[in-house]
C-alpha positions as CSV (number, residue, x, y, z in Angstrom):
1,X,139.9,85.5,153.2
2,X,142.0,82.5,152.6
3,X,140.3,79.0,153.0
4,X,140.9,76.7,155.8
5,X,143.5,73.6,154.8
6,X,142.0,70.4,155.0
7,X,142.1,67.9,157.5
8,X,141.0,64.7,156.3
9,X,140.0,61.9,158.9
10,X,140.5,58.5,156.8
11,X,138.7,55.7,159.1
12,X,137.0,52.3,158.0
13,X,137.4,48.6,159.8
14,X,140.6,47.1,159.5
15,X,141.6,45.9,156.1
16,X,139.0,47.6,154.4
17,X,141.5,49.8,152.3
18,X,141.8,52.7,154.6
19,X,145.6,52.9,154.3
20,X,145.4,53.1,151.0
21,X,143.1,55.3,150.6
22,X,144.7,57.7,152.9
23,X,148.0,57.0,150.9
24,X,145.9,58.8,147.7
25,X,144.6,61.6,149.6
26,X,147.7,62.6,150.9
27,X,149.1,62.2,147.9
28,X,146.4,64.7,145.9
29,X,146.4,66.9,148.8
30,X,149.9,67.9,148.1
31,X,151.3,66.1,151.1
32,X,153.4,63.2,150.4
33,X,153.7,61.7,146.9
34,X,152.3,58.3,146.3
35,X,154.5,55.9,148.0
36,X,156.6,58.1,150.1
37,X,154.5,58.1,153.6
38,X,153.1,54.7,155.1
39,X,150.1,55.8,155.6
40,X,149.9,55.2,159.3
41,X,148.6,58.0,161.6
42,X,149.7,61.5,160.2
43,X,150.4,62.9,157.3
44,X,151.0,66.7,157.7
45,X,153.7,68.8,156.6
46,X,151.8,72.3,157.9
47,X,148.8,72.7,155.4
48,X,146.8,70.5,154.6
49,X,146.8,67.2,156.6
50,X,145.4,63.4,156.3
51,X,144.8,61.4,159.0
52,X,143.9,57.5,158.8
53,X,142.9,55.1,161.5
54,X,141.9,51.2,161.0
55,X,139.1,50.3,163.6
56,X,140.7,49.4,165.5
57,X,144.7,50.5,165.5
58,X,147.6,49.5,167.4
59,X,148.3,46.5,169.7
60,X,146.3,45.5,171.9
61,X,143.3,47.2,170.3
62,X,142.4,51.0,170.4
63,X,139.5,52.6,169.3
64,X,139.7,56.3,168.7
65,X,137.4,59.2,170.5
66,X,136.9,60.8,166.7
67,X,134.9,64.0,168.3
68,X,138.0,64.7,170.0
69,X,139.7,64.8,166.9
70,X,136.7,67.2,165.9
71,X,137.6,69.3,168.8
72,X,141.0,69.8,168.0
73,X,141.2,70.2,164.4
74,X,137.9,72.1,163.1
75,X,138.9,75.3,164.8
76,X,142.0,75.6,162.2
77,X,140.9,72.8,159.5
78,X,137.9,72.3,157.0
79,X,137.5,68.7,157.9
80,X,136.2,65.3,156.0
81,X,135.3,61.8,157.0
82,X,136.5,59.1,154.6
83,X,135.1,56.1,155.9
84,X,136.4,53.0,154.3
85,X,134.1,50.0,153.6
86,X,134.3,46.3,152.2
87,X,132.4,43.3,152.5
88,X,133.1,42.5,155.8
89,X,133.5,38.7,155.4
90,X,136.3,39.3,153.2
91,X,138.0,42.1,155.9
92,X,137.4,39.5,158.6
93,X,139.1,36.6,156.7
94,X,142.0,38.9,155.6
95,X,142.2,39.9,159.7
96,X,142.6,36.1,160.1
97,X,145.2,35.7,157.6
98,X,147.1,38.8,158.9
99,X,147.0,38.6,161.9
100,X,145.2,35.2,163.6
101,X,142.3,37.2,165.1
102,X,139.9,34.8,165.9
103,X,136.4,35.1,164.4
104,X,134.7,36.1,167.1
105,X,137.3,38.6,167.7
106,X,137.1,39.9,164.3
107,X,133.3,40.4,164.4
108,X,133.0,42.2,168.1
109,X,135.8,44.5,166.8
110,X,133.7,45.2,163.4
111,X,131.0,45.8,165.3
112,X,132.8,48.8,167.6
113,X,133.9,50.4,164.1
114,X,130.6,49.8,162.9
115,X,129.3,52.2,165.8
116,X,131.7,54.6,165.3
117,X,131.0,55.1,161.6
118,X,127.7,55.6,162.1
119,X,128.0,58.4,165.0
120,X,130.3,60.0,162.3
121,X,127.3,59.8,159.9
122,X,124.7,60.8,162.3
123,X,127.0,63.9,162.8
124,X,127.3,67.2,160.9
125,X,130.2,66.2,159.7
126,X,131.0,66.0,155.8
127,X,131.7,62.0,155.2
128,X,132.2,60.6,152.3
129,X,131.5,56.2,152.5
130,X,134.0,54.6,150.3
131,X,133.6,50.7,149.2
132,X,136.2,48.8,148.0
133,X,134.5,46.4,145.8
134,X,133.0,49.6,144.0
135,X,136.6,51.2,143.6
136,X,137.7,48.1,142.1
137,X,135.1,48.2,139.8
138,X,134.9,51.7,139.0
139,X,138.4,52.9,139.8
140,X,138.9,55.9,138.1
141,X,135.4,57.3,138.4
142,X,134.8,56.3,141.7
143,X,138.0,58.3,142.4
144,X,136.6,61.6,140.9
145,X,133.6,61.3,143.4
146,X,136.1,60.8,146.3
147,X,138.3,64.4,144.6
148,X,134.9,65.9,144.1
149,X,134.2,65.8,147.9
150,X,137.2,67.3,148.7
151,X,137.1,69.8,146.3
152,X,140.1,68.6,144.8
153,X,141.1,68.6,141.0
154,X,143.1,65.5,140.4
155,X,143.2,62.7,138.3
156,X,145.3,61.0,139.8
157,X,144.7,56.4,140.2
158,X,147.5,54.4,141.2
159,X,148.0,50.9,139.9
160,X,145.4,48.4,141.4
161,X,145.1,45.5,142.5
162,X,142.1,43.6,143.4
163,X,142.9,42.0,146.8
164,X,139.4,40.2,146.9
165,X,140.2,38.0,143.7
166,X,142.6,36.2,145.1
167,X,140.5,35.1,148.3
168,X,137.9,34.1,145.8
169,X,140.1,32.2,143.8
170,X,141.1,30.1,146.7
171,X,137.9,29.4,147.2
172,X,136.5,28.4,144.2
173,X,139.5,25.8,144.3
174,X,138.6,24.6,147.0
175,X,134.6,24.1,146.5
176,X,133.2,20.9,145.3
């Protein structure tokens, strides 16, 4: 019997990485190479397939119904949660930079992906949490856990860059 392909569900609070890291599954899953998709919404060719969300997407604001996505895909798909962390004062300022979401804004919308995470960890559902201050600290290694989960033989790591350093540079010039 041949294996299911693999859907991976690639989620996490806005600018928290998830794009990214939906850029490098679909690239070790065979779908895109590194680069050549945008890593917004789908990334399926028949086969395997990687989708990524930022909690929330789209404007004004949408939340997904990830059970639905459940419904639809595990009949056909062997499916993984990604869930994309990082500190979240540093994916609130960067939502403030980005975009001028107010604080407020940012935190009530943290908070909805925060619930939705958590029913995904609460589930049966294979998840994986992914940080982004350890992957910049660990890089390669981190990413063989990550390949590992998905039962994936890769060694794949793009170039990095540590998007935190440069917030906490502009801080320490500005402190006292």
């Amino acid at each position: 019997m041949n294996p299911k392909p693999k859907c991976v569900f690639v989620l996490g609070p806005e600018s928290t990485g998830s794009k990214f890291l939906a850029k490098i599954c679909s690239h070790v899953l065979g779908i895109h190479q590194f680069g050549h998709w945008d890593g917004t919404a789908w990334s399926d060719k028949g086969g395997h397939c990687v989708l990524h969300r930022s909690l929330p997407y789209e404007n004004p604001p949408n939340f997904p119904d990830v059970f639905k996505w459940v419904e639809e895909k595990e009949p056909n798909y062997e499916l993984f949660f990604v869930m994309t962390t990082r500190d979240i004062t540093m994916s609130q300022l960067s939502r403030y930079e980005r975009w001028k979401k107010p604080s407020d804004t940012a935190a009530k919308e943290s908070e909805r992906a925060r619930e939705i995470m958590v029913s995904v960890l609460k589930s049966d559902q294979k998840s994986f949490l992914w940080s982004y201050e350890t992957f910049m600290f660990l890089k390669r290694d981190y990413l063989a856990q990550l390949y590992a989960f998905l039962d994936i033989s890769s060694d794949f790591l793009p170039e990095l860059i540590d998007g935190n350093a440069k917030k906490v540079k502009s801080a320490d010039a500005s402190a006292p």
